[in-house]
N, C-alpha and C positions, 0 to 999 in steps of 0.2 A: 504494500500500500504506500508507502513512503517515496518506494520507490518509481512510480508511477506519480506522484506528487510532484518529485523533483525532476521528472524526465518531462510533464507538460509543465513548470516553474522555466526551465532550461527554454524550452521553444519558444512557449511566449517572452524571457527575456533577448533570446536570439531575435527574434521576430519584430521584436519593438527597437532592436539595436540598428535589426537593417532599417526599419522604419525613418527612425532618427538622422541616420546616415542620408537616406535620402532627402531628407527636409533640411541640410545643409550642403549636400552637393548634385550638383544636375545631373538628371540622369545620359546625355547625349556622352558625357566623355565616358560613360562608365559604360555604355552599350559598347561605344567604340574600341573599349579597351578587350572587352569582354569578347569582341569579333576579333580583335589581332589576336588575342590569346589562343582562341578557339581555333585561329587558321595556321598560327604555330604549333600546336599539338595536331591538328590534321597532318600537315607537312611532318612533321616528324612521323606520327604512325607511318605516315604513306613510306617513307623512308627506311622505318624500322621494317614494314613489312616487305617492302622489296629486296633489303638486304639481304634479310632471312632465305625466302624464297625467289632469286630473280627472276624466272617464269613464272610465277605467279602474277606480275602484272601484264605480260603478255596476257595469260589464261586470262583475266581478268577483264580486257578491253578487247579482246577474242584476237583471235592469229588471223593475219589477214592470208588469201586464198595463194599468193606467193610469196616469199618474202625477198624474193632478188629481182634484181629491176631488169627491165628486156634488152638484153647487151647485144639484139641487133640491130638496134633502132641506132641512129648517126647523131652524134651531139654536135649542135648548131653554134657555131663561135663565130659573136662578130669579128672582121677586121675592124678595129680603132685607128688604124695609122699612125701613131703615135713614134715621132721621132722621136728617139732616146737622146742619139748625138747633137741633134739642135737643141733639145730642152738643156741637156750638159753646157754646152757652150756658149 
């Protein structure tokens, strides 16, 4: 009994502390903070879990149907003309 005393005492003085808190500081920078935090601990899980397993984020974002690109197709390079020995000198 006591113990259920002090464990709703506990909440409600929890409860009324964040209250409090909030009636001295605005909520905007504390959302804000609360999202960077939130997207650092994302970025780390995401990090710790690809460490662990590195196909796992392939498996994850699904294998695509080839994963090498078609080496008989001709890669397209401008000429730029670009004089070397004229810009030098």
């Amino acid at each position: 009994m006591l113990e259920r005393y002090l464990l709703i005492m506990l909440a409600l003085i929890f409860a009324g502390s964040i209250g409090a808190f909030f009636l001295f500081v605005a909520i905007l920078p504390v959302v804000g903070v609360a999202a960077v935090l939130t997207g650092l601990i994302a970025m780390f899980g995401l990090g710790f879990f690809a460490g662990r397993a590195p196909d796992a984020i392939s498996d994850l974002f699904g294998k695509p149907e080839s994963g090498l690109a078609d080496q008989d197709e001709a890669i397209a390079i401008a000429d730029r003309g670009v004089d070397a020995v004229g810009l030098a000198g």
